[in-house]
KEZA-998452 format. One record per atom (N, C-alpha, C): x, y, z. Coordinates in steps of 0.02 Angstrom, whole numbers, padded with zeros to 5 digits, always signed. Layout:
XYZ;...
This chain:
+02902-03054-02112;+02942-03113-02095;+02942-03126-02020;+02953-03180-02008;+02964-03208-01928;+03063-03206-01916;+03058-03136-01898;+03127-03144-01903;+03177-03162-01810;+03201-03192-01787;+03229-03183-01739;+03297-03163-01728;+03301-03127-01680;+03373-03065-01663;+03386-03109-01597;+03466-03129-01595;+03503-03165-01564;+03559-03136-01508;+03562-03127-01460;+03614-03094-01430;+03633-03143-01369;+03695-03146-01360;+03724-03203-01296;+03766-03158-01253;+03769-03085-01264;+03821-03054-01249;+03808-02983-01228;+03758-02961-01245;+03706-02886-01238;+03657-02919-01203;+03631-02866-01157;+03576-02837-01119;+03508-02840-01160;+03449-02896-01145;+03379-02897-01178;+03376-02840-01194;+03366-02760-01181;+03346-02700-01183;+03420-02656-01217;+03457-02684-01257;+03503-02662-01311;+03472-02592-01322;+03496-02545-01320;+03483-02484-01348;+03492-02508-01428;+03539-02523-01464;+03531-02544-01544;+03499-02584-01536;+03500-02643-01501;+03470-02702-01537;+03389-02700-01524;+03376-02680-01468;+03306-02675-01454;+03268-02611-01474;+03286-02577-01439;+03276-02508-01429;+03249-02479-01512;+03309-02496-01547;+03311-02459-01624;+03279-02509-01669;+03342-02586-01671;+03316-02625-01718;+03271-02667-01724;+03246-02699-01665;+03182-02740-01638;+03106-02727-01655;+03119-02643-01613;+03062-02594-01619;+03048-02597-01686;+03093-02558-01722;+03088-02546-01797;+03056-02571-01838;+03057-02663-01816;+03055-02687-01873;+02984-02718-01864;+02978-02720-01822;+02881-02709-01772;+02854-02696-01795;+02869-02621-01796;+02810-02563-01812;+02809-02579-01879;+02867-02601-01938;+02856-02597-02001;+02808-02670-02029;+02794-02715-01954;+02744-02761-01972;+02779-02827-01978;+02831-02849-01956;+02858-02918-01953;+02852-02950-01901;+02847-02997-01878;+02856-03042-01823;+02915-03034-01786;+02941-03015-01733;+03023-03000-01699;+02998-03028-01670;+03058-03086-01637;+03080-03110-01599;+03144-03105-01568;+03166-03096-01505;+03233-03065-01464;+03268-03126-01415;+03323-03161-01444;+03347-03211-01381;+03403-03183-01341;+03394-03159-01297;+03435-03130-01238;+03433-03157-01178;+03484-03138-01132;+03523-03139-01078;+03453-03096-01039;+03437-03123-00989;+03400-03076-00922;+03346-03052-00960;+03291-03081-00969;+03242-03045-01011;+03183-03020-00977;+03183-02944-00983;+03113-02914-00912;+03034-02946-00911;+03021-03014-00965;+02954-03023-00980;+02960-03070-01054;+02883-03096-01044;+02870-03117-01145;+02872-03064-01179;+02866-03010-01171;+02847-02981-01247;+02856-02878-01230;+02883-02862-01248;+02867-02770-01256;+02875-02750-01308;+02826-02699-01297;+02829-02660-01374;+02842-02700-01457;+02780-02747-01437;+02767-02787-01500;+02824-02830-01517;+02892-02827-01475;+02933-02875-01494;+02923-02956-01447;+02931-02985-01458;+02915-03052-01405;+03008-03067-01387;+02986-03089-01303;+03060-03099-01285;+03066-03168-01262;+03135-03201-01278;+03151-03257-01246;+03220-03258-01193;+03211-03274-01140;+03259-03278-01102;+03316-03354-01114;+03379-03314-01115;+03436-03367-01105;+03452-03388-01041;+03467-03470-01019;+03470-03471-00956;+03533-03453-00948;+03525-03415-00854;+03595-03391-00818;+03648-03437-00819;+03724-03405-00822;+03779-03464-00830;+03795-03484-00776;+03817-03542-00792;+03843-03584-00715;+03890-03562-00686;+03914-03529-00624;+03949-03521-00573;+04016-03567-00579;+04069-03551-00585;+04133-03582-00573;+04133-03614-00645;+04104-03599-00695;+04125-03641-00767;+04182-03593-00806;+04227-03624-00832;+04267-03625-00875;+04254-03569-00927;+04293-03521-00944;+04296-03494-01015;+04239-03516-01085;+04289-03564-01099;+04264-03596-01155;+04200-03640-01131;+04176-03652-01080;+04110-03684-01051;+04060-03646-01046;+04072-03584-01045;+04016-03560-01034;+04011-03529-01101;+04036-03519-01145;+04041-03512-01211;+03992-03564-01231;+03990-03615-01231;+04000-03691-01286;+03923-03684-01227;+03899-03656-01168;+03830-03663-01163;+03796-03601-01177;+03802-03552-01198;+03764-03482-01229;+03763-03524-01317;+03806-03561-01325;+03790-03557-01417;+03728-03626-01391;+03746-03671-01356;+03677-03725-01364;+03614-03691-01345;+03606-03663-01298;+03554-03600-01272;+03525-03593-01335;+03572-03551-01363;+03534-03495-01423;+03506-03539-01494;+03563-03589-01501;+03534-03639-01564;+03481-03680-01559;+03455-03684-01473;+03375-03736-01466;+03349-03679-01473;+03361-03618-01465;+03288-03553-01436;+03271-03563-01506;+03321-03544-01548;+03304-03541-01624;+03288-03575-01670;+03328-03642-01652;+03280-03702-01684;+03191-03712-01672;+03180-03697-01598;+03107-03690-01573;+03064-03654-01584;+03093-03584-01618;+03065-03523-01654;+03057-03539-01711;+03086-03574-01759;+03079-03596-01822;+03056-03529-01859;+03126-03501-01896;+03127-03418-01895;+03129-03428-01974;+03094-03383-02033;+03101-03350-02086;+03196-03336-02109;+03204-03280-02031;+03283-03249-02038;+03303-03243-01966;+03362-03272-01971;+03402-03261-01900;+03457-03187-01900;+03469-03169-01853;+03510-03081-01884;+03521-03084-01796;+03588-03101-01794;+03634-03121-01727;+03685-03049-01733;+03701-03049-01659;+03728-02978-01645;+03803-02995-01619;+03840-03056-01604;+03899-03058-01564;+03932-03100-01630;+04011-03083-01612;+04037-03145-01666;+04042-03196-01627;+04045-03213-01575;+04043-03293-01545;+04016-03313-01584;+03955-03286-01604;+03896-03344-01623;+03907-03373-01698;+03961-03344-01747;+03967-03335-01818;+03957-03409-01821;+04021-03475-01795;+04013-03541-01811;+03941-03563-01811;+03888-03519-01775;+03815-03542-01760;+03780-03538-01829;+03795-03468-01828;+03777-03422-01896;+03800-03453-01952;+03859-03495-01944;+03868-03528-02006;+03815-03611-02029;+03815-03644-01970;+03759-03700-01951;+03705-03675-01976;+03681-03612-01951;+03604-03590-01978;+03610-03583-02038;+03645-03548-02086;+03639-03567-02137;+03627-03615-02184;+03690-03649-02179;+03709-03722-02209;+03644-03739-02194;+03596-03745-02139;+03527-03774-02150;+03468-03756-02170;+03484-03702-02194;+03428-03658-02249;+03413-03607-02208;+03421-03582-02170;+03381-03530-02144;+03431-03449-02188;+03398-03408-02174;+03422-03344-02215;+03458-03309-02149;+03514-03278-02147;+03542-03250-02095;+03582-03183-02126;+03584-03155-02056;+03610-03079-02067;+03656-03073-02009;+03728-03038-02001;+03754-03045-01959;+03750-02948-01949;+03733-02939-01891;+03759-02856-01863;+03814-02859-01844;+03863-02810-01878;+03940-02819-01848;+03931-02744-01798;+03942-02752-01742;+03930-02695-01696;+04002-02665-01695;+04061-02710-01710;+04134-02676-01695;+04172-02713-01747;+04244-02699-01759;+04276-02721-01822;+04311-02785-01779;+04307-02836-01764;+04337-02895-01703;+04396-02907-01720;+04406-02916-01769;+04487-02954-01798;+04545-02902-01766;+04503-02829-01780;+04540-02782-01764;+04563-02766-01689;+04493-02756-01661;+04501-02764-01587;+04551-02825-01556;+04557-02861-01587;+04589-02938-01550;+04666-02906-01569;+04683-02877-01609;+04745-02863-01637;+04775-02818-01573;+04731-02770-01562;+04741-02706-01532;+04737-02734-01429;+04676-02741-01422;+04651-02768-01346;+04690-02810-01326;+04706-02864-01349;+04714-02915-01298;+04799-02900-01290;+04803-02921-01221;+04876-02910-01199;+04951-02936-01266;+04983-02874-01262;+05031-02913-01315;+05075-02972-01289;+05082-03000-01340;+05136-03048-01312;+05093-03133-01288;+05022-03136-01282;+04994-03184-01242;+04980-03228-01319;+04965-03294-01314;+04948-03321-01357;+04885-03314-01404;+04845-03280-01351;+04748-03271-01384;+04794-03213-01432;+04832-03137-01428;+04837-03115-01462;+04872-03134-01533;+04885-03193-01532;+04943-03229-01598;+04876-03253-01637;+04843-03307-01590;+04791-03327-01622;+04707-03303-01634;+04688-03272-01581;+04626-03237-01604;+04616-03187-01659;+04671-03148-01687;+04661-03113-01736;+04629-03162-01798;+04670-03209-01823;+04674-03268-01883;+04617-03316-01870;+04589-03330-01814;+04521-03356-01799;+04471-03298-01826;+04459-03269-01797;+04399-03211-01809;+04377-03195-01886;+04465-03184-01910;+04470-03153-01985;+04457-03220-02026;+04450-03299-02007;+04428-03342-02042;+04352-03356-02045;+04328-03313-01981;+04268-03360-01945;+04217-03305-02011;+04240-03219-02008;+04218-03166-02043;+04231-03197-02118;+04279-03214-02149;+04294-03220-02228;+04237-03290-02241;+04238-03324-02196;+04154-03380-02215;+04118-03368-02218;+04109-03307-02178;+04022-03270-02163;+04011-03216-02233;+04057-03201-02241;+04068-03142-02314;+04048-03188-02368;+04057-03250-02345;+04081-03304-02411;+03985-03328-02445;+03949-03337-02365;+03912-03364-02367;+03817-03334-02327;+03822-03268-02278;+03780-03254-02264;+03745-03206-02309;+03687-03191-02304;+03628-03150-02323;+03652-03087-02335;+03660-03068-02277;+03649-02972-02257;+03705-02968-02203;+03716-02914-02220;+03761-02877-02116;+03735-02771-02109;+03727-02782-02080;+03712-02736-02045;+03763-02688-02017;+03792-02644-02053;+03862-02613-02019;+03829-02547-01977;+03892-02537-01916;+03874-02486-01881;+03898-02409-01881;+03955-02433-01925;+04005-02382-01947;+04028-02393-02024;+04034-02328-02056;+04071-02343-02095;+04118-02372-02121;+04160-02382-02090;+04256-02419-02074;+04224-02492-02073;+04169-02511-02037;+04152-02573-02021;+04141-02597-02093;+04089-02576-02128;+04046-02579-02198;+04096-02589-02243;+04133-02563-02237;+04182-02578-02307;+04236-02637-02304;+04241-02671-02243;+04258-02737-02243;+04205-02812-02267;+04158-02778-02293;+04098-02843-02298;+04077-02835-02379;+04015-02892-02400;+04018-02863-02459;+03975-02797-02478;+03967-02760-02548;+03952-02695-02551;+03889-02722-02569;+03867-02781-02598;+03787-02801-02629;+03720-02821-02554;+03779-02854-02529;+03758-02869-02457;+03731-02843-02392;+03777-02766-02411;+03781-02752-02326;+03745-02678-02332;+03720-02655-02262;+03661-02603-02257;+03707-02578-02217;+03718-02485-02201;+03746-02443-02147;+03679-02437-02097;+03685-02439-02029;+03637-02432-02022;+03675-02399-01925;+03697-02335-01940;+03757-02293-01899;+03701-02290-01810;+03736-02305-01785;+03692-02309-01698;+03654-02222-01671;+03637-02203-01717;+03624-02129-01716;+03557-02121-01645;+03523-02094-01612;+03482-02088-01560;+03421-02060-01611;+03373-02113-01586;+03282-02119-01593;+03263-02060-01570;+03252-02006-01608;+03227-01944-01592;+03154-01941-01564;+03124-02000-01573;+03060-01998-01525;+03072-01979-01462;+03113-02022-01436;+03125-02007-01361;+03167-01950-01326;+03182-01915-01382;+03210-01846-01349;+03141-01780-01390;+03089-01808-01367;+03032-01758-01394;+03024-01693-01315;+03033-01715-01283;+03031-01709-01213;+03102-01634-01218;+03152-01639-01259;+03218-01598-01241;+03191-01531-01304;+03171-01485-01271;+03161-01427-01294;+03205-01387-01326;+03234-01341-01371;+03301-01302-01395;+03325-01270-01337;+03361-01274-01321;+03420-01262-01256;+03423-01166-01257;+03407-01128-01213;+03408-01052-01210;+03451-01079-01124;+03477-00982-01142;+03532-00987-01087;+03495-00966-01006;+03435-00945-01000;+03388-00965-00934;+03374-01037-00919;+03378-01082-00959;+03365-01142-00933;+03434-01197-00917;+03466-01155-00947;+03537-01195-00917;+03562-01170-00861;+03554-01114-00839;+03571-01081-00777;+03530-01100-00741;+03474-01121-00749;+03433-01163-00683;+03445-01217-00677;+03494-01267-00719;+03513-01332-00706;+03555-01352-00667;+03579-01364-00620;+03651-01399-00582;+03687-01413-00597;+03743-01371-00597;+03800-01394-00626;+03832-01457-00631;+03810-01476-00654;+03836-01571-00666;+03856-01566-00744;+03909-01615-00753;+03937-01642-00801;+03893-01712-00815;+03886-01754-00862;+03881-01818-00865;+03887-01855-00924;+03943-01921-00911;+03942-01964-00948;+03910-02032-00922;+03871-02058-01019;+03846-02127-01001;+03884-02187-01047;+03871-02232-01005;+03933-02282-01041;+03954-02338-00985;+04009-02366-01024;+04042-02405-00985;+04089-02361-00929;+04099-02391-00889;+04146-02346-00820;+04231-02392-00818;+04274-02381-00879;+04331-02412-00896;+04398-02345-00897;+04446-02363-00887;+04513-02313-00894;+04505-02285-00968;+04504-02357-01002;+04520-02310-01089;+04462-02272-01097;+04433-02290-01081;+04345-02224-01095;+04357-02167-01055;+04400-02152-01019;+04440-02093-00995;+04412-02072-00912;+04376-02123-00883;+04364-02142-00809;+04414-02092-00780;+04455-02116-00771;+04530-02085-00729;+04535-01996-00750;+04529-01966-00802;+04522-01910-00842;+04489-01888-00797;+04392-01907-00807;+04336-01886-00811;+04350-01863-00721;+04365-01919-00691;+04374-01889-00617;+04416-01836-00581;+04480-01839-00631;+04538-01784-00610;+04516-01733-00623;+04487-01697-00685;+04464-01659-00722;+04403-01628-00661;+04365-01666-00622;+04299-01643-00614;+04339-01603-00536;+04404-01641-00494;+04427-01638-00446;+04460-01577-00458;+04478-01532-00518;+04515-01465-00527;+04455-01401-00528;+04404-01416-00566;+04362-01358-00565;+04372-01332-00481;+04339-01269-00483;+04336-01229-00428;+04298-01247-00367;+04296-01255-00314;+04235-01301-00283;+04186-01237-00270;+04185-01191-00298;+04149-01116-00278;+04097-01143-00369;+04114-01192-00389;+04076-01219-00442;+04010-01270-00420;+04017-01290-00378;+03998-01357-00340;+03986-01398-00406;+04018-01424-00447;+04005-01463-00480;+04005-01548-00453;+03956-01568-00502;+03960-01649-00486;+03970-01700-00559;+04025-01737-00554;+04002-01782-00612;+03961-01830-00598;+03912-01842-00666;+03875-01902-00653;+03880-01950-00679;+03882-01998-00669;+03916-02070-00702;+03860-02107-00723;+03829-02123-00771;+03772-02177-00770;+03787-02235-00826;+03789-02286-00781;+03845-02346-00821;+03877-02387-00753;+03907-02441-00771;+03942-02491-00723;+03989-02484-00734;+04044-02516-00697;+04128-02528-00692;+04127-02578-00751;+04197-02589-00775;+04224-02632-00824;+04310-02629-00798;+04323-02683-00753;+04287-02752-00727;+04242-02711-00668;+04193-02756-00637;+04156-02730-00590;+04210-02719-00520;+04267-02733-00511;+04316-02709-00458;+04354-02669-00460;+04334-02616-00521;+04387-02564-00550;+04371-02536-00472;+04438-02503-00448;+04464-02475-00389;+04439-02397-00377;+04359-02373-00455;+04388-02324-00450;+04361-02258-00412;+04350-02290-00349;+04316-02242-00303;+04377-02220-00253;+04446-02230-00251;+04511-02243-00222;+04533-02176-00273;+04501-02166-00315;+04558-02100-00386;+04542-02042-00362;+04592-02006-00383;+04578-01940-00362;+04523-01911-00400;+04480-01868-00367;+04418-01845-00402;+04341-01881-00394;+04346-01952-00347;+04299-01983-00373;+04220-01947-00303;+04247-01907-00262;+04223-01894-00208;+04185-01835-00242;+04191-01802-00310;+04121-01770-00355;+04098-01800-00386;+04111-01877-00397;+04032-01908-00440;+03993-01948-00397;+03923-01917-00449;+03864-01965-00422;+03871-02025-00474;+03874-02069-00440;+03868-02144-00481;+03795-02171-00468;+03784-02180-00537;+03706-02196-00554;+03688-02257-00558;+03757-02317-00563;+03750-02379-00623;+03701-02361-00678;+03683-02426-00688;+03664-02439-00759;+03581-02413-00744;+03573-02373-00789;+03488-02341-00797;+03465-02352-00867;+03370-02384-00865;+03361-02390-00921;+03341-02326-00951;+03314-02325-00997;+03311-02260-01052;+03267-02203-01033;+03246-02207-00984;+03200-02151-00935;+03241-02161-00883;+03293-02183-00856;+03353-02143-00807;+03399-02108-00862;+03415-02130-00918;+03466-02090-00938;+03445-02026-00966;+03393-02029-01013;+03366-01968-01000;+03349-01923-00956;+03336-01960-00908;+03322-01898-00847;+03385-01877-00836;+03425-01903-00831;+03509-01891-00804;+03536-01837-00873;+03521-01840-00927;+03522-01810-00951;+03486-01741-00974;+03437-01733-00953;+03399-01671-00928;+03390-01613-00877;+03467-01674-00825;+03483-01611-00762;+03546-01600-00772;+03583-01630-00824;+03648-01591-00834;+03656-01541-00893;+03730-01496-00880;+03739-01455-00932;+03783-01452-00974;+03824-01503-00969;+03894-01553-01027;+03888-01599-01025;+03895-01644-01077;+03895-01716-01075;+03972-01723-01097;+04005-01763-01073;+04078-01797-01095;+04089-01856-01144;+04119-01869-01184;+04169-01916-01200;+04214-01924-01206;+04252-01942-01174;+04317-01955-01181;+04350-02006-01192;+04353-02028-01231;+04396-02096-01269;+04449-02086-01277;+04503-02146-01247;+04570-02157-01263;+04575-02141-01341;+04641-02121-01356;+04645-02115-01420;+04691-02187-01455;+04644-02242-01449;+04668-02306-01482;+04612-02309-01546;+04655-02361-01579;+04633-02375-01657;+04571-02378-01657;+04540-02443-01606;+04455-02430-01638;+04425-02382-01601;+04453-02341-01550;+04409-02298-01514;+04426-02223-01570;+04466-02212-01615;+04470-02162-01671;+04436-02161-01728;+04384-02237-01725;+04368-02245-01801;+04305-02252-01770;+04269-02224-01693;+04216-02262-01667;+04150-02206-01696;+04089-02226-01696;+04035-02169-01688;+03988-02175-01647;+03999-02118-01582;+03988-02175-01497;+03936-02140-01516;+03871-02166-01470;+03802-02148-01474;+03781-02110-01440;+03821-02112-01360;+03829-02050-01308;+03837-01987-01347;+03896-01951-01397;+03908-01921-01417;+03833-01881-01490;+03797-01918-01495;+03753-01895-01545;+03689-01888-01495;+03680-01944-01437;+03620-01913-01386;+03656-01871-01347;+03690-01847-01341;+03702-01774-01294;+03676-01713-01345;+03706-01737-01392;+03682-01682-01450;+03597-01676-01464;+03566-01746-01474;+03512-01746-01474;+03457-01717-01403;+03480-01720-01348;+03467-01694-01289;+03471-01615-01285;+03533-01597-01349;+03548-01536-01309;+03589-01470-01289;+03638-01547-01274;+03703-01520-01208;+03750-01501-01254;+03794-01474-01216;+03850-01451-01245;+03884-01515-01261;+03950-01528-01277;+03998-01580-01277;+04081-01580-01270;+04104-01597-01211;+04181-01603-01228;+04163-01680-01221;+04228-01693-01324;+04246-01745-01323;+04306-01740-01356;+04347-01811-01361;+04421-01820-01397;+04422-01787-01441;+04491-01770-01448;+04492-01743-01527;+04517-01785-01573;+04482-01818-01596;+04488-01852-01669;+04470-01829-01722;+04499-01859-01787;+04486-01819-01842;+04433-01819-01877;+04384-01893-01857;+04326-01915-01885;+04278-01876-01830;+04320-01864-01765;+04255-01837-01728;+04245-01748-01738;+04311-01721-01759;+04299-01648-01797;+04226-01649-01822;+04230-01699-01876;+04183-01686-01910;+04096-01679-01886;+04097-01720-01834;+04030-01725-01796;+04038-01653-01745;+04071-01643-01707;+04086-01575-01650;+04094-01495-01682;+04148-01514-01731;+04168-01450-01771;+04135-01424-01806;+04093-01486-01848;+04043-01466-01897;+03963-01449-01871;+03950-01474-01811;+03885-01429-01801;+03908-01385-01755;+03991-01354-01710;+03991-01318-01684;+03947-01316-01604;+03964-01393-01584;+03926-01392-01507;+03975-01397-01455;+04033-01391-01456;+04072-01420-01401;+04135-01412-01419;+04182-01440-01372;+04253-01412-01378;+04295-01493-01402;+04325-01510-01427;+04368-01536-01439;+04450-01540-01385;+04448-01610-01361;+04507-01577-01306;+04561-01664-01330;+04630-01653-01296;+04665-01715-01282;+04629-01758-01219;+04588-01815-01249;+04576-01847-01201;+04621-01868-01132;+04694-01871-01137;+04727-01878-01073;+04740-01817-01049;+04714-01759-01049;+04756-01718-01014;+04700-01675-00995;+04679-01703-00901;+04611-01682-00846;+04623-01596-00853;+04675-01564-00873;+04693-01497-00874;+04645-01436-00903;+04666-01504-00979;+04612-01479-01051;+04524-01470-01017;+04529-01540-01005;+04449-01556-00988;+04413-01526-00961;+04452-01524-00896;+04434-01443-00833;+04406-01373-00871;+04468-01359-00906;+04462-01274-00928;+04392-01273-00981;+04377-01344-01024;+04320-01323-01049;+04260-01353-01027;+04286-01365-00948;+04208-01398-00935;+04193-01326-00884;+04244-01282-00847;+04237-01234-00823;+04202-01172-00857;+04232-01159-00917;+04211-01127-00977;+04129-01129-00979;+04113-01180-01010;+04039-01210-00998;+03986-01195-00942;+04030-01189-00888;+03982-01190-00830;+03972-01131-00786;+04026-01111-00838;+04016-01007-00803;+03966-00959-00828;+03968-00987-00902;+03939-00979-00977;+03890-00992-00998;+03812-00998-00971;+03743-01057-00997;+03746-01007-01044;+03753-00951-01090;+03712-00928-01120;+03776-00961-01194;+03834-00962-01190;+03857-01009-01246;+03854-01083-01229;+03860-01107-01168;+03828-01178-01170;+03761-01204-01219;+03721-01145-01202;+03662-01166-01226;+03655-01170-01295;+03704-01103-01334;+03707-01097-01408;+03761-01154-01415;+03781-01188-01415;+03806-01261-01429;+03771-01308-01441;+03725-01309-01374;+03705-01362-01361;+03631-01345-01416;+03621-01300-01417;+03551-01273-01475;+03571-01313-01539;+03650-01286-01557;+03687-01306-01624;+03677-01393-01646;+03710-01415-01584;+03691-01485-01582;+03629-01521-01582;+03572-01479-01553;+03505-01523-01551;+03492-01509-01611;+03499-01443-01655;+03474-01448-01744;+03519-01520-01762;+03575-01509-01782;+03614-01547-01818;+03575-01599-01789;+03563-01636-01732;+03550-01700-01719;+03479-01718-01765;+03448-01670-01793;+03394-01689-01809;+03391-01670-01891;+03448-01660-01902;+03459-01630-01981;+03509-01714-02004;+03519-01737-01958;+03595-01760-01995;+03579-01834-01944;+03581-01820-01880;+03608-01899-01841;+03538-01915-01798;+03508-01951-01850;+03442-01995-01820;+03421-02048-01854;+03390-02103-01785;+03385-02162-01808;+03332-02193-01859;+03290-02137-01839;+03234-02151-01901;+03222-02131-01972;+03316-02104-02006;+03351-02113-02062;+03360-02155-02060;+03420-02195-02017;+03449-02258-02035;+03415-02307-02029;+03358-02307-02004;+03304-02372-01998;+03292-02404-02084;+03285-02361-02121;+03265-02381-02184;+03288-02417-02242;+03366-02396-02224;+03416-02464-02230;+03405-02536-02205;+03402-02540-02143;+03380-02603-02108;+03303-02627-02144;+03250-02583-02159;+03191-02623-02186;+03206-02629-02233;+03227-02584-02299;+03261-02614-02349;+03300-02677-02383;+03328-02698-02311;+03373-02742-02333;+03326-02813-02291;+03259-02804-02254;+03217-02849-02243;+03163-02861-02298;+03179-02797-02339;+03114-02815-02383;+03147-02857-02441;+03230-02852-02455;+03240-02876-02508;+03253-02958-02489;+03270-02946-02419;+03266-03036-02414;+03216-03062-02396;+03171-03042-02395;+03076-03081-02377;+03087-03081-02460;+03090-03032-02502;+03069-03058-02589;+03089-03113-02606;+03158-03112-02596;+03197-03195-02606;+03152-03244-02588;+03122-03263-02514;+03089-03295-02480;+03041-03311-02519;+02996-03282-02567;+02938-03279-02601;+02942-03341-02658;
């Protein structure tokens, strides 16, 4: 099929959207097409790219909204696509247009929105009265009336329908960790003591933590955190926090910086606030550290027991409390020879249990059953 993948809101080079699902569906012999924001070129790795134009300077909220959906509805009208399979809910009213005019569509729900709007947005403000009851109408049309969805999580999947919808969990492309060897405790003792998380650089993702935490170890440790990721907002203050004078800040690296960044450290972190959707989340950091390797301190959640506890790579801590974080990132770094048996634990499991080229087969599955329709 000539299918085109839609994004107004993600990075051309999406680790899911490109990276996993683009690729994927390439190699299995379809036509991909990618409409994104900042696009490095026409075409990589057999996917062809279209660039969205940059937004206008000083426009409005809702203006620059109301010009990413016209953007994306000429790219796609001009593509004249088999299947459209859009990644943001902005776009659902679009997604609903594409339909209604015959085209076959698939929506990827990357996060549960109705929910997030409930939870995120400031209490008390009007978007939180009304964006919940928008979203949850814009979703009950799309249930009512699209193709396919693509869930990223379980919790997500079971809000859509069960005939409809494919799991298809953000797990890490084990191709690209061919390069990360089984972890022995001589090769972690030759690594530098660095910590590192990748991600967004926000408070609830435990920013503030990650720095206090790195500012208690021993300095007879020389540890460094490494940050590879941007601020959220880009004026977060947070080179002013205590702790921030041990990280190396990397910004944003594509997938040969993060791997490398991940090949000179000897813990990887997550630390997520413990809010509703960050308890029900399945972060991708957390399965490529594993797939890399590394050891892991992350939150203790009950869904994340099951990923940490059950292959036995890492410690489980209270994400607010830099105290916890410290003692088992210290632990870790005194220790390569149980760092490494963690991090050993975790690279099996990553390749027994959390990889993308399981969950890929869902996604062609659910392209092969809507090209049959097509027939």
């Amino acid at each position: 099929m000539r299918a085109v993948h839609v994004t107004t809101r993600h990075r051309a080079l999406d680790v899911r959207i490109f990276e996993k699902e683009c690729r994927s569906l390439a190699a299995a012999g379809h036509e991909v097409h990618l409409v994104a924001p900042d696009v490095p070129g026409p075409e990589r790795d057999g996917v062809r790219l279209h660039g969205l134009p940059p937004e206008r300077a000083g426009a409005s909220r809702p203006a620059r909204i109301a010009a990413r959906l016209r953007a994306a509805g000429a790219r796609v009208r001009a593509l004249a696509p088999d299947l459209v399979h859009f990644h943001d809910p902005e776009l659902l009213p679009l997604a609903l247009r594409w339909k209604a005019g015959g085209l076959r569509v698939v929506y990827d729900v990357h996060e549960d929105t109705p929910r997030e709007a409930r939870t995120v947005l400031p209490p008390g403000s009007w978007r939180r009265a009304v964006y919940p009851a928008v979203w949850s109408a814009l979703e009950a049309a799309a249930k009512a009336t699209l193709d396919g969805f693509v869930c990223a999580t379980p919790a997500i999947a079971d809000h859509f329908p069960a005939t409809r919808r494919v799991l298809a969990r953000n797990f890490p492309r084990l191709g690209e960790f061919e390069g990360a060897a089984l972890p022995d405790a001589a090769a972690f003792a030759a690594r530098p003591p660095r910590l590192v998380y990748v991600g967004g650089l926000t408070e609830k993702r435990g920013l503030r933590e990650m720095l206090r935490a790195a500012a208690l170890l021993p300095d007879a440790l020389g540890c460094r955190l490494v940050l590879v990721g941007e601020p959220t907002p880009p004026d977060l203050p947070w080179r002013s926090w205590p702790g921030a004078e041990r990280a190396l800040a990397l910004g944003w690296q594509d997938r040969a910086g993060v791997l490398a960044a991940l090949s000179q450290a000897r813990v990887g972190l997550v630390l997520l606030h413990p809010t509703p959707e960050y308890r029900e989340s399945w972060p991708v950091k957390l399965f490529e550290y594993m797939a890399a390797g590394l050891p892991v301190i992350a939150s203790d959640f009950a869904l994340w027991r099951s990923f940490v506890d059950g292959a036995g790579c890492g410690f489980l801590v209270d994400p607010l409390d830099p105290q916890a974080i410290a003692r088992a990132a210290e632990r870790l770094l005194r220790d390569p020879a149980e760092a490494a048996a963690m991090g050993a634990r975790g690279w099996r499991a990553a390749r027994e249990r959390y990889s993308w080229e399981a969950e890929a087969k869902a996604l062609l599955g659910l392209y092969e059953r809507l090209g049959a329709l097509g027939r």
